[in-house]
VEXTI-34303 format. One record per residue (C-alpha): x, y, z negated; residue number from 0. Coordinates in nm, 2 decimals, padded with zeros to 4 digits. Layout:
<atoms>
<atom><u>X</u><v>Y</v><w>Z</w><resi>NUM</resi></atom>
...
</atoms>
This chain:
<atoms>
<atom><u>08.53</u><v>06.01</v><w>-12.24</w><resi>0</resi></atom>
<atom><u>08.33</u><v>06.29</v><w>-12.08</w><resi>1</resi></atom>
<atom><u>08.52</u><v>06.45</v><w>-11.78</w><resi>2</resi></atom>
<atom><u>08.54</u><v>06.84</v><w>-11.80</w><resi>3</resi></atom>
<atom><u>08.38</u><v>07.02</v><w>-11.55</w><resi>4</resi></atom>
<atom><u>08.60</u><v>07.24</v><w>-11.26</w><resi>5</resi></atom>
<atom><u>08.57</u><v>07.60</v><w>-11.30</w><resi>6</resi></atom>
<atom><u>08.35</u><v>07.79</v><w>-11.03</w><resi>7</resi></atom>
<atom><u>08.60</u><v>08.03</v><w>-10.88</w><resi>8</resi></atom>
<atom><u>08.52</u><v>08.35</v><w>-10.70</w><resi>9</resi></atom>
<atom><u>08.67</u><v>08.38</v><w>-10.37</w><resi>10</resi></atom>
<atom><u>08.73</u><v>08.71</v><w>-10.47</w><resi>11</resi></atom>
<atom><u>08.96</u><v>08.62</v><w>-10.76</w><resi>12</resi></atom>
<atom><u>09.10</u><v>08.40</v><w>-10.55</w><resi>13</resi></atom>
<atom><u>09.19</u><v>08.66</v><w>-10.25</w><resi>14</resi></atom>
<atom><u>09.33</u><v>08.88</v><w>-10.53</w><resi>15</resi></atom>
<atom><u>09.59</u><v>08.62</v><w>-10.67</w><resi>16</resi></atom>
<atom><u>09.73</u><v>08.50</v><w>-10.31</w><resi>17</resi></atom>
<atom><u>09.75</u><v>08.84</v><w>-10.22</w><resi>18</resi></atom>
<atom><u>09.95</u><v>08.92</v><w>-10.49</w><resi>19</resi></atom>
<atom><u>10.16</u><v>08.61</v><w>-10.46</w><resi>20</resi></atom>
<atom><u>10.23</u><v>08.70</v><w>-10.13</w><resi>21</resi></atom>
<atom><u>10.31</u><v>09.03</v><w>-10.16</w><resi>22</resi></atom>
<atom><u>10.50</u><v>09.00</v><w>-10.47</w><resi>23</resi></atom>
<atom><u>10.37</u><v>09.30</v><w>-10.63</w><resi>24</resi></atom>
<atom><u>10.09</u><v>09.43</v><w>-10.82</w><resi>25</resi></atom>
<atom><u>10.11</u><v>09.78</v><w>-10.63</w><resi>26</resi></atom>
<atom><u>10.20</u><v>09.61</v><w>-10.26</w><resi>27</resi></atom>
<atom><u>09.89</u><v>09.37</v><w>-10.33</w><resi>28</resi></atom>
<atom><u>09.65</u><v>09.68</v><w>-10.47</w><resi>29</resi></atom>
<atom><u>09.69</u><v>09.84</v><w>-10.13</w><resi>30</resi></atom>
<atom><u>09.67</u><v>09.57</v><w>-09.92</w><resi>31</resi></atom>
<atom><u>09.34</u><v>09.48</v><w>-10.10</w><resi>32</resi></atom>
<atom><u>09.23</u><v>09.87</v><w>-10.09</w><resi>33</resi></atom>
<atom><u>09.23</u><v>09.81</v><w>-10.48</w><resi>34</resi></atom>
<atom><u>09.38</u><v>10.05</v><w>-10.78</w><resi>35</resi></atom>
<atom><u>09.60</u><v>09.84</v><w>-11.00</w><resi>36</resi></atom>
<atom><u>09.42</u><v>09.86</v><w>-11.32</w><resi>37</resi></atom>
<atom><u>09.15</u><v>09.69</v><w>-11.09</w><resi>38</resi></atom>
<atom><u>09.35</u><v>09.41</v><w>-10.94</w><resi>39</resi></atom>
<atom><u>09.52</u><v>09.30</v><w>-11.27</w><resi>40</resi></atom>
<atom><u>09.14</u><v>09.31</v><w>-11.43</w><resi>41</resi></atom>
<atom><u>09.06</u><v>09.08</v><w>-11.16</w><resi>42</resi></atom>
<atom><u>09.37</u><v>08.87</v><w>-11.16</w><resi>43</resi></atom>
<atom><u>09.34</u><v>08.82</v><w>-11.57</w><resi>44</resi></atom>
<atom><u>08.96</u><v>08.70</v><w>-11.52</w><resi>45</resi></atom>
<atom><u>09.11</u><v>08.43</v><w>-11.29</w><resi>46</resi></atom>
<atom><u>09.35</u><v>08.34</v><w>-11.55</w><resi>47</resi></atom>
<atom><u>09.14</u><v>08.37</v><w>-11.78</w><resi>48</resi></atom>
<atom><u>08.86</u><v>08.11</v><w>-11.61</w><resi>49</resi></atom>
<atom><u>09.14</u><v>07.87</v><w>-11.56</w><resi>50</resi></atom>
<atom><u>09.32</u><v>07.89</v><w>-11.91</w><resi>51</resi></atom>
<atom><u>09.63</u><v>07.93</v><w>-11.71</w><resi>52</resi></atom>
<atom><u>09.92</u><v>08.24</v><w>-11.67</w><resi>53</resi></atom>
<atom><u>09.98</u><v>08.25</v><w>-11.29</w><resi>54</resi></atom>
<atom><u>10.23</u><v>08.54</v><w>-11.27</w><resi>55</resi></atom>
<atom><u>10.53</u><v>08.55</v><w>-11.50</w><resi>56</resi></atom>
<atom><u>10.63</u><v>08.95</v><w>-11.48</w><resi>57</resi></atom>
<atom><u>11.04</u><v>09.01</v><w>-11.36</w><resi>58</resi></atom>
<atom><u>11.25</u><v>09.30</v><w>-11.25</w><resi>59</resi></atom>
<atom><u>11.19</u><v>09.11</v><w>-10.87</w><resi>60</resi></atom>
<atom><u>10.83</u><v>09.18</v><w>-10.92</w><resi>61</resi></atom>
<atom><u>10.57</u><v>08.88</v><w>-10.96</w><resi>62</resi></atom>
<atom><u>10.65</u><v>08.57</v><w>-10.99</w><resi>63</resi></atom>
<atom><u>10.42</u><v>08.27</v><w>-10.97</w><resi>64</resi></atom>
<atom><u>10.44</u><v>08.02</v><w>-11.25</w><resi>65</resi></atom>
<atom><u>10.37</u><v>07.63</v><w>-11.20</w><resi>66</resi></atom>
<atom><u>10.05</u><v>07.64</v><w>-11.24</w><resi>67</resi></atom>
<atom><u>10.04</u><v>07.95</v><w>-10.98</w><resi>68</resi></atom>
<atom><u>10.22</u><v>07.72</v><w>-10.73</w><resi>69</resi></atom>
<atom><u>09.99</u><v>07.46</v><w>-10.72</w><resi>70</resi></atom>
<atom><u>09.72</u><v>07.66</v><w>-10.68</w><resi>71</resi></atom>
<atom><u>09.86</u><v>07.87</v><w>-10.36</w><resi>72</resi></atom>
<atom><u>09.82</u><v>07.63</v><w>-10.09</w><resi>73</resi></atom>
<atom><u>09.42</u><v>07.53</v><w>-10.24</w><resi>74</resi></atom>
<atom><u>09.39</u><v>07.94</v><w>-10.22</w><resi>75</resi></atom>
<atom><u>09.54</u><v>07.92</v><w>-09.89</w><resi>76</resi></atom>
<atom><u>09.31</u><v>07.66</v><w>-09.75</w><resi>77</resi></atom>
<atom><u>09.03</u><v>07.86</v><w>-09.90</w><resi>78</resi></atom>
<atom><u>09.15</u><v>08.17</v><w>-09.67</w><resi>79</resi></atom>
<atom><u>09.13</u><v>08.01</v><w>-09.36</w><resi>80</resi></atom>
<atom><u>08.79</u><v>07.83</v><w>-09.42</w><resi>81</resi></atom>
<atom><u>08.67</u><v>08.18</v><w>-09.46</w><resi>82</resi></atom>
<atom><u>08.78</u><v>08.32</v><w>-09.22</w><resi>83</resi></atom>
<atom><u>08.69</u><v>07.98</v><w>-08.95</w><resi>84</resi></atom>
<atom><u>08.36</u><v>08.09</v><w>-09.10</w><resi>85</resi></atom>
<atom><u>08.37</u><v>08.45</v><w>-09.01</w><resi>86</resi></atom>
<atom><u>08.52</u><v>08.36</v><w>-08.66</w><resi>87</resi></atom>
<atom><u>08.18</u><v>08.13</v><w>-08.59</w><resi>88</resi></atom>
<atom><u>07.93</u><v>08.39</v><w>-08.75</w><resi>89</resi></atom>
<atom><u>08.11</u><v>08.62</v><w>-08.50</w><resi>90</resi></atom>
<atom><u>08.08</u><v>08.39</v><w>-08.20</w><resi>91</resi></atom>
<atom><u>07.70</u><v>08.39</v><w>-08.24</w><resi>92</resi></atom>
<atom><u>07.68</u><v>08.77</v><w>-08.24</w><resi>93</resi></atom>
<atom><u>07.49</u><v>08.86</v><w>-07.93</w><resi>94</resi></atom>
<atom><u>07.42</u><v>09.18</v><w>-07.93</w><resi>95</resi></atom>
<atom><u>07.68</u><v>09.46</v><w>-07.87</w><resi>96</resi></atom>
<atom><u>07.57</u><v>09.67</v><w>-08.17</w><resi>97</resi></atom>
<atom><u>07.89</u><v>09.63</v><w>-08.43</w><resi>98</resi></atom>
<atom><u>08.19</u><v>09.71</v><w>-08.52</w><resi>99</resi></atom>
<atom><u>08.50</u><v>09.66</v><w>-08.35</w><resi>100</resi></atom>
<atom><u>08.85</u><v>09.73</v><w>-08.53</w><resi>101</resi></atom>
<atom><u>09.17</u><v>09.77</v><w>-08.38</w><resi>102</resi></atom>
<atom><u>09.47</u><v>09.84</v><w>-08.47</w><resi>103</resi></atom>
<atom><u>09.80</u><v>10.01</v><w>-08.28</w><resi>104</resi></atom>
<atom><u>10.13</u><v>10.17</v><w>-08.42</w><resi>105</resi></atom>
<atom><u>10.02</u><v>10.56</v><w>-08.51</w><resi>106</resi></atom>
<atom><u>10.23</u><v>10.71</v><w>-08.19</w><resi>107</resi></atom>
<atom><u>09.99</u><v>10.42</v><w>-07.94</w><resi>108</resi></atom>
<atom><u>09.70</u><v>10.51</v><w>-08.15</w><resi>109</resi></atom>
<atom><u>09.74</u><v>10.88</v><w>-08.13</w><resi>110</resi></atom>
<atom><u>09.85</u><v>10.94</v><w>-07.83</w><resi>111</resi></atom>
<atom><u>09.74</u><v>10.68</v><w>-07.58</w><resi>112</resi></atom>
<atom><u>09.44</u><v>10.46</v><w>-07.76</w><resi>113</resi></atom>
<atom><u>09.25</u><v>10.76</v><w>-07.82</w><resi>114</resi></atom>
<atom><u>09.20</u><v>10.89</v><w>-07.51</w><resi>115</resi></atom>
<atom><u>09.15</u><v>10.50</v><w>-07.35</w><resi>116</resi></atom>
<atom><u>08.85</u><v>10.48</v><w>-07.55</w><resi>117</resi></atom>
<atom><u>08.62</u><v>10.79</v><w>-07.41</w><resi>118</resi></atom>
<atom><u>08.51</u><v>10.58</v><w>-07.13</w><resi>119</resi></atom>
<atom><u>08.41</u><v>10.32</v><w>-07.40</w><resi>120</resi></atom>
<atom><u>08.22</u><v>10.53</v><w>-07.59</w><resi>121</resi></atom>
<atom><u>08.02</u><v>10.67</v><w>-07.29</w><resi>122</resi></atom>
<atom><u>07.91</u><v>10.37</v><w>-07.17</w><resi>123</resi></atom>
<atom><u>07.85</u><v>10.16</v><w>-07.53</w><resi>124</resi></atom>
<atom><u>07.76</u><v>10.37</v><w>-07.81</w><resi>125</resi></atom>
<atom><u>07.61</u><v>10.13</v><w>-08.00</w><resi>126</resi></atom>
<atom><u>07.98</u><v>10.02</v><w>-08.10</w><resi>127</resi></atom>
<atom><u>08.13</u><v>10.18</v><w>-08.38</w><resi>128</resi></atom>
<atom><u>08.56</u><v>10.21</v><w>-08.38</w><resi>129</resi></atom>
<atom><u>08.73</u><v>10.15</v><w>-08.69</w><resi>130</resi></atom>
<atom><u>09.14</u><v>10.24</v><w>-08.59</w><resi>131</resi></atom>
<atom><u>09.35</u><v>10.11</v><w>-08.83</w><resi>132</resi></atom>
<atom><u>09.70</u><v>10.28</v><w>-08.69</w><resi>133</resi></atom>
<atom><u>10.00</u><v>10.16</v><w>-08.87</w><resi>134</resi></atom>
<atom><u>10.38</u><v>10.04</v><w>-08.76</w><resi>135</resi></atom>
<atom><u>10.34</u><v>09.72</v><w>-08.94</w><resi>136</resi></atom>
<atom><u>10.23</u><v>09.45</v><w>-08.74</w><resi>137</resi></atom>
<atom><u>09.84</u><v>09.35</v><w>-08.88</w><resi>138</resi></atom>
<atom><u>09.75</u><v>08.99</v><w>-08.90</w><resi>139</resi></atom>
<atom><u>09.44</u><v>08.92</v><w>-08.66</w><resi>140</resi></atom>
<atom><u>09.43</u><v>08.57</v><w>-08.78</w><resi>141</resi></atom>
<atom><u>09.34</u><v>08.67</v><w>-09.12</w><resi>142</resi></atom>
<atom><u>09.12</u><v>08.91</v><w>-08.95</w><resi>143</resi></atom>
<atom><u>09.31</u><v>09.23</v><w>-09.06</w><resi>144</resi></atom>
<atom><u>09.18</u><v>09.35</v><w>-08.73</w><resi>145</resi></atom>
<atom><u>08.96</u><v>09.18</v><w>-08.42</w><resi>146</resi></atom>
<atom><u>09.22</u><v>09.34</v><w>-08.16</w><resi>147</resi></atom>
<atom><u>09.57</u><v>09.50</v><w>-08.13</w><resi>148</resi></atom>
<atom><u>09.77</u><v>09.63</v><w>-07.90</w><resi>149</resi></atom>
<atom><u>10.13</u><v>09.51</v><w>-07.96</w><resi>150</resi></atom>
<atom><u>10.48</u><v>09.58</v><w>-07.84</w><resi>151</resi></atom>
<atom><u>10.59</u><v>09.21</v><w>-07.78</w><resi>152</resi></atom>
<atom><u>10.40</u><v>08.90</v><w>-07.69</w><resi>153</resi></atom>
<atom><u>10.26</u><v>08.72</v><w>-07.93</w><resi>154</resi></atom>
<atom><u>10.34</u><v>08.36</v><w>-07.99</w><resi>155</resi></atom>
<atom><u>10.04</u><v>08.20</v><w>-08.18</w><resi>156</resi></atom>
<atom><u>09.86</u><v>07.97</v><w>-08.00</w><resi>157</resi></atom>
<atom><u>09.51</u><v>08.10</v><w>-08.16</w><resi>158</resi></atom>
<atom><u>09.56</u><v>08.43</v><w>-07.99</w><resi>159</resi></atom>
<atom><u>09.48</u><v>08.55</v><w>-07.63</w><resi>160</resi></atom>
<atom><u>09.77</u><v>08.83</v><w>-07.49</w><resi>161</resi></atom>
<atom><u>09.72</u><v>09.05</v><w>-07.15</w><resi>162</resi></atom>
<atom><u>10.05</u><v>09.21</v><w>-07.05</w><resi>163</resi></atom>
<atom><u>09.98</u><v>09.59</v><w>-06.98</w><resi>164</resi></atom>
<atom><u>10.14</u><v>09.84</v><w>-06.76</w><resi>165</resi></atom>
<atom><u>10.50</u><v>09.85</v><w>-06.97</w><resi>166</resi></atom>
<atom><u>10.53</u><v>10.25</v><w>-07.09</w><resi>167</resi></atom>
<atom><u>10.84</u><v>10.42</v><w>-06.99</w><resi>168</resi></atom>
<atom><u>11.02</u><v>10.61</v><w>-07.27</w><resi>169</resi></atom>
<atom><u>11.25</u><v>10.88</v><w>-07.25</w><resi>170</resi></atom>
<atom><u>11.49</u><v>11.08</v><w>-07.44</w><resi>171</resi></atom>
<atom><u>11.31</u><v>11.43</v><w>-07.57</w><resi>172</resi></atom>
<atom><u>11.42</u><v>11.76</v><w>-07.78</w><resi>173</resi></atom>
<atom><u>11.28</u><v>12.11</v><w>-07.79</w><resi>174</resi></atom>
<atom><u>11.32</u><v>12.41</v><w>-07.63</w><resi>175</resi></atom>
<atom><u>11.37</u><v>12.58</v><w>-07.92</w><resi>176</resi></atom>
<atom><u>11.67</u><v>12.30</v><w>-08.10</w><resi>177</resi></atom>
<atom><u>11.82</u><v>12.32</v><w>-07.67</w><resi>178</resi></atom>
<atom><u>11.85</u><v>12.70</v><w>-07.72</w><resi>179</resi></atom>
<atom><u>12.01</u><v>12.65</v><w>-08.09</w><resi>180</resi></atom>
<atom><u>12.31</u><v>12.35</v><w>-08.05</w><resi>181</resi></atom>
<atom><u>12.33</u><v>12.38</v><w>-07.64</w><resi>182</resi></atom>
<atom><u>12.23</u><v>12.10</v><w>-07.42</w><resi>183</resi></atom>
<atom><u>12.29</u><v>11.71</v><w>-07.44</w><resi>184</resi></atom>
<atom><u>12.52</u><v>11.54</v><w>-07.23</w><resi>185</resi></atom>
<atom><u>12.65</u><v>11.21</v><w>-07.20</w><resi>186</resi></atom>
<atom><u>13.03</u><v>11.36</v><w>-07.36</w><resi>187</resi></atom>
<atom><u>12.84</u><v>11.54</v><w>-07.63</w><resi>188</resi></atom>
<atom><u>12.58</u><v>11.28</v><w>-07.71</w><resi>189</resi></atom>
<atom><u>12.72</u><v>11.21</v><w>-08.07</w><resi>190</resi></atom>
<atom><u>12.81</u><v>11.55</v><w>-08.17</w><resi>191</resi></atom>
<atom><u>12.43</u><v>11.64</v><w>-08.18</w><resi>192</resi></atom>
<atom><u>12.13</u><v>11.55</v><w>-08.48</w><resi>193</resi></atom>
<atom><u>11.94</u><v>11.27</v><w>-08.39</w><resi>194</resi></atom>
<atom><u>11.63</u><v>11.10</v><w>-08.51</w><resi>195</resi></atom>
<atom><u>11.61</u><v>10.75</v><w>-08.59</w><resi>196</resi></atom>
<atom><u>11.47</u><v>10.46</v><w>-08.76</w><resi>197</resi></atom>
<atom><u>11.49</u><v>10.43</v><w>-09.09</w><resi>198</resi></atom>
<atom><u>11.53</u><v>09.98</v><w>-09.19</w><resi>199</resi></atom>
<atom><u>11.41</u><v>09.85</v><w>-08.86</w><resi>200</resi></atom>
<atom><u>11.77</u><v>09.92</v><w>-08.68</w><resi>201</resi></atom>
<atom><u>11.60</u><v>09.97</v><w>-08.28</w><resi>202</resi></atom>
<atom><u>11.79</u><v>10.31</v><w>-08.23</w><resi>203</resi></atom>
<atom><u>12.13</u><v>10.20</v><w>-08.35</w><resi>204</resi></atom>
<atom><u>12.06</u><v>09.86</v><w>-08.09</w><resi>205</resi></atom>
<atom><u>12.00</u><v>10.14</v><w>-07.84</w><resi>206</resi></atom>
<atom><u>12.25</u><v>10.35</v><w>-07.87</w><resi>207</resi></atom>
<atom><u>12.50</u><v>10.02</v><w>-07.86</w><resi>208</resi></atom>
<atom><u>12.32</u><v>09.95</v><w>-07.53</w><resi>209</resi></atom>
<atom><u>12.42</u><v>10.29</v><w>-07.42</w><resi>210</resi></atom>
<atom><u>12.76</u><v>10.23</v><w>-07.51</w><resi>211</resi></atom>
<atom><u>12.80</u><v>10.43</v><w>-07.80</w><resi>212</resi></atom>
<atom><u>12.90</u><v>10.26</v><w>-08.17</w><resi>213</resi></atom>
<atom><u>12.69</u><v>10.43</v><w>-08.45</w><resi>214</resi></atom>
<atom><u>12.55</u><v>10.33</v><w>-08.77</w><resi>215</resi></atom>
<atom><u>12.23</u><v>10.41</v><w>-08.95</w><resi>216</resi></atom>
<atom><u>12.38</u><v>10.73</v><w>-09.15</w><resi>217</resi></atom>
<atom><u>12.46</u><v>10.88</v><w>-08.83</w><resi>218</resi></atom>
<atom><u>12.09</u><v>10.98</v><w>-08.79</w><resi>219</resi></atom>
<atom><u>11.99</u><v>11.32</v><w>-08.97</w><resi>220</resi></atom>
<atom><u>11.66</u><v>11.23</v><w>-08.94</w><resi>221</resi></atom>
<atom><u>11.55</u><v>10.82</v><w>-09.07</w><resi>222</resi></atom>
<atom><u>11.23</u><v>10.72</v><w>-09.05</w><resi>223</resi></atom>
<atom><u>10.99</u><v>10.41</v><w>-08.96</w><resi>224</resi></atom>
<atom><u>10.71</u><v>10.60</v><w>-08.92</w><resi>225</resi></atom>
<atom><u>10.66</u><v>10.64</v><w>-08.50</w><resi>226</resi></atom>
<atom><u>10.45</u><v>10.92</v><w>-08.53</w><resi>227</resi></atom>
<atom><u>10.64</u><v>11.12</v><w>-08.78</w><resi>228</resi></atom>
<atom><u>10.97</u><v>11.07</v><w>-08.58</w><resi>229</resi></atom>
<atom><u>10.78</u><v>11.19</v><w>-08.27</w><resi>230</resi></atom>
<atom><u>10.65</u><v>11.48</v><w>-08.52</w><resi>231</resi></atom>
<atom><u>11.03</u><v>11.59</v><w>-08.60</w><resi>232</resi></atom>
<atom><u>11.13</u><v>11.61</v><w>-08.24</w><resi>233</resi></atom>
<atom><u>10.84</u><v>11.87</v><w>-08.18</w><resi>234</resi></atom>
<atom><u>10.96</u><v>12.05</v><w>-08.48</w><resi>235</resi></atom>
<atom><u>11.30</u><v>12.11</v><w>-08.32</w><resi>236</resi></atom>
<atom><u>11.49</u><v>11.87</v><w>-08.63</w><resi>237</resi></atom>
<atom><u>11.70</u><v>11.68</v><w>-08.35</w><resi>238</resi></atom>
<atom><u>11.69</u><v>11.47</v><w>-08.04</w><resi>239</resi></atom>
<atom><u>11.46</u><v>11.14</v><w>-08.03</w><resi>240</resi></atom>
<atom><u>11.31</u><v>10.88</v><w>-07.80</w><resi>241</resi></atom>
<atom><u>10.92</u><v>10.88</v><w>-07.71</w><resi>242</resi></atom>
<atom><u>10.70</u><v>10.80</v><w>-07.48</w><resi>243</resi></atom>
<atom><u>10.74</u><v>10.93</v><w>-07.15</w><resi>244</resi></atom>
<atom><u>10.33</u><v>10.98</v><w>-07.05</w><resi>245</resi></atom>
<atom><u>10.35</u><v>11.20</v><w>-07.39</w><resi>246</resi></atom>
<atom><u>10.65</u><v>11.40</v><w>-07.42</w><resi>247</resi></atom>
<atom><u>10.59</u><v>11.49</v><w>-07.03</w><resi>248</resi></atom>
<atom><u>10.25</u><v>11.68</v><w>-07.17</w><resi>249</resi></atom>
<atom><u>10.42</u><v>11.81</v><w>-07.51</w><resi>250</resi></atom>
<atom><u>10.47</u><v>12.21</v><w>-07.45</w><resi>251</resi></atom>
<atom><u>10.86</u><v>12.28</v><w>-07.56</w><resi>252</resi></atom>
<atom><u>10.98</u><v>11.96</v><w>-07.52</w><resi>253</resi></atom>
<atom><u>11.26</u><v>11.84</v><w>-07.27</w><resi>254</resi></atom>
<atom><u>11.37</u><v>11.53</v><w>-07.14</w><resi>255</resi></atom>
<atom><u>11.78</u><v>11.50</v><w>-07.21</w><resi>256</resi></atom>
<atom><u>11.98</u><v>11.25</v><w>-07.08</w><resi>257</resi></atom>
<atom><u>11.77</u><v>11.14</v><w>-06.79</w><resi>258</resi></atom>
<atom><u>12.06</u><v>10.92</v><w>-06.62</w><resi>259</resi></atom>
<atom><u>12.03</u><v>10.76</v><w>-06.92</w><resi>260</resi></atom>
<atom><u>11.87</u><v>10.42</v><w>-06.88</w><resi>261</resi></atom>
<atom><u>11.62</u><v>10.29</v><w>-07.13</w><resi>262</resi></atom>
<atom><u>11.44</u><v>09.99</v><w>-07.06</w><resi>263</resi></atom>
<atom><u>11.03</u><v>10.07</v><w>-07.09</w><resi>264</resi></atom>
<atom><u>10.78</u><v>09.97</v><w>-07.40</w><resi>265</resi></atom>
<atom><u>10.63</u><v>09.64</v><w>-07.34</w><resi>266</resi></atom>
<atom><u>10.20</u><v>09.69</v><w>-07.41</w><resi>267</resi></atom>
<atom><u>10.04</u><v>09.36</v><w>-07.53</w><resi>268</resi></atom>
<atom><u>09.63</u><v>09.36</v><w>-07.55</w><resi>269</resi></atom>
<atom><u>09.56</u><v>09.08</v><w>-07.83</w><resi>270</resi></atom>
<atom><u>09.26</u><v>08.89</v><w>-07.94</w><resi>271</resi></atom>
<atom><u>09.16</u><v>08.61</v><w>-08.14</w><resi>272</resi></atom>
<atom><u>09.07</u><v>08.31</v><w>-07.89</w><resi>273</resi></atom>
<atom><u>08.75</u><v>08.25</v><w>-08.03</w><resi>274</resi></atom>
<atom><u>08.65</u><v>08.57</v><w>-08.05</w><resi>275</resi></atom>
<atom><u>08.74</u><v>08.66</v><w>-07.71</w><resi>276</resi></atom>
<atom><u>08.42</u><v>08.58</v><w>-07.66</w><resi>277</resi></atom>
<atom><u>08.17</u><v>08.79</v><w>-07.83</w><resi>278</resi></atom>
<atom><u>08.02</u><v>09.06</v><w>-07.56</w><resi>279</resi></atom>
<atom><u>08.19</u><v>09.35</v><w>-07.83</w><resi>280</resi></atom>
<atom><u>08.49</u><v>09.24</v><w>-07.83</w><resi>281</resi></atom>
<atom><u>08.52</u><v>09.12</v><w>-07.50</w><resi>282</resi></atom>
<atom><u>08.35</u><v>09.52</v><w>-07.40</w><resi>283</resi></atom>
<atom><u>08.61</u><v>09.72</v><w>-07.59</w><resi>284</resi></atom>
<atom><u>08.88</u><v>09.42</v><w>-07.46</w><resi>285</resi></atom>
<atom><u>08.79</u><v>09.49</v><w>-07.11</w><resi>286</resi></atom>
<atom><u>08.77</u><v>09.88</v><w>-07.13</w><resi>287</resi></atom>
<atom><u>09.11</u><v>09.88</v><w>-07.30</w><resi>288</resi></atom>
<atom><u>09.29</u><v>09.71</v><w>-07.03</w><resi>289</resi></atom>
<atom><u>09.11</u><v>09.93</v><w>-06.76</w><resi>290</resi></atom>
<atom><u>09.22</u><v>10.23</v><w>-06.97</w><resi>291</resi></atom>
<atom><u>09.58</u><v>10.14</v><w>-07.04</w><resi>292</resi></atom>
<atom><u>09.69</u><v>09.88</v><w>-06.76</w><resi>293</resi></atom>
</atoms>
């Protein structure tokens, strides 16, 4: 009997379904990819379609592999990381300093401390082109989401390189304007005042429990996970908030509240990939970061 041939698969199918498998959702997996939906089921159903197989079954949870999706994640899987072993030794063999180099912070680090570390970068290697990709989710530098991060904990993957960095004090901030309005913030009116806070991720309510004082999550008027858009609602006046100290020293109208107060400093991680370490870009824009910033 004549064996039918394997189907040729396009990496890029591929990428599309164990994104989507991963992320559970069409719309979670379409921006992860940079990809409209329409355009990731299109590419999803040619997959299924070269494989005469369903891979998703569609549930109230979201996606849901079938049986013949499992089997193929961990073949997709292995796919990933021979492409990207393959991108890591193209990379290693790069000479020249012309390139890109992306990096990626959370948007108050990028904003306020990343940018101004990289003019001395700029002026002395032009030839390399920044692509910032801010965000308060942590990116993956072994799938190469970016070549390097700065982090606010240490890393524990072997295939990764960490330099500990001068730890940033923070410090408890509200405006002039919200001081003049509710009065000023002392340790016996602490709660009795609006408050901005996270939003899922819990750190304020830890701090505040560190500080002695029992709150929950619906005690903060203000909720978000978005570091920069907290900082944001401080310098509106919407309520009291923690933030760096080198940046809310320099913001006109703010004050510093509660300065007996302790709160332990941000720990600053600069992280590479091992083997990409290095290439003379990445180990350029490594080295003028940690000048910068430690």
């Amino acid at each position: 009997m004549e064996k039918t041939a394997a189907p040729v698969l396009d990496w890029r199918l591929l990428q599309a379904f164990l994104t989507a498998a991963e992320a559970g959702s069409l719309g979670r997996a379409a921006s992860a990819l940079g990809d409209s939906q329409p355009t990731l089921s299109r590419r999803l159903a040619r997959l299924e379609a070269a494989l005469g197989q369903a891979l998703f079954e569609r549930s109230p949870r979201g996606l849901v592999p079938t049986p013949a999706g499992r089997a193929l994640l961990e073949p997709a899987r292995q796919m990933q990381r021979q492409v990207v072993q393959m991108a890591v030794a193209m990379q290693r063999h790069v000479l020249s300093l012309a390139g890109v180099v992306r990096i990626t912070a959370t948007q108050m680090v990028s904003q306020h401390l990343l940018l101004p570390a990289l003019r001395a970068l700029r002026a002395a290697h032009p030839e390399i082109q920044i692509e910032l990709a801010p965000g308060d989710d942590v990116a993956d530098l072994l799938a190469r989401e970016a070549d390097i991060a700065l982090r606010m904990f240490r890393p524990t993957q072997k295939e990764l390189i960490a330099r500990r960095l001068a730890d940033l004090p923070l410090g408890l901030y509200a405006h002039a304007d919200y001081l003049a309005a509710h009065g000023p913030v002392t340790p016996d009116n602490v709660l009795r005042h609006s408050w901005v806070g996270d939003d899922r991720s819990g750190l304020m309510v830890r701090g505040f429990e560190r500080a002695g004082y029992c709150v929950a999550r619906d005690f903060f008027a203000i909720r978000t996970d978005q570091s920069a858009l907290a900082w944001q609602a401080v310098c509106e006046g919407l309520g009291v908030g923690v933030g760096l100290a080198q940046v809310g020293e320099r913001t006109p109208g703010l004050v510093r509240v509660l300065d007996a107060l302790p709160i332990a400093p941000m720990p600053c991680w600069l992280v590479v990939h091992r083997e990409l370490r290095g290439t003379p870009r990445l180990r350029a824009v490594f080295d003028a970061l940690a000048a910068a910033l430690g």
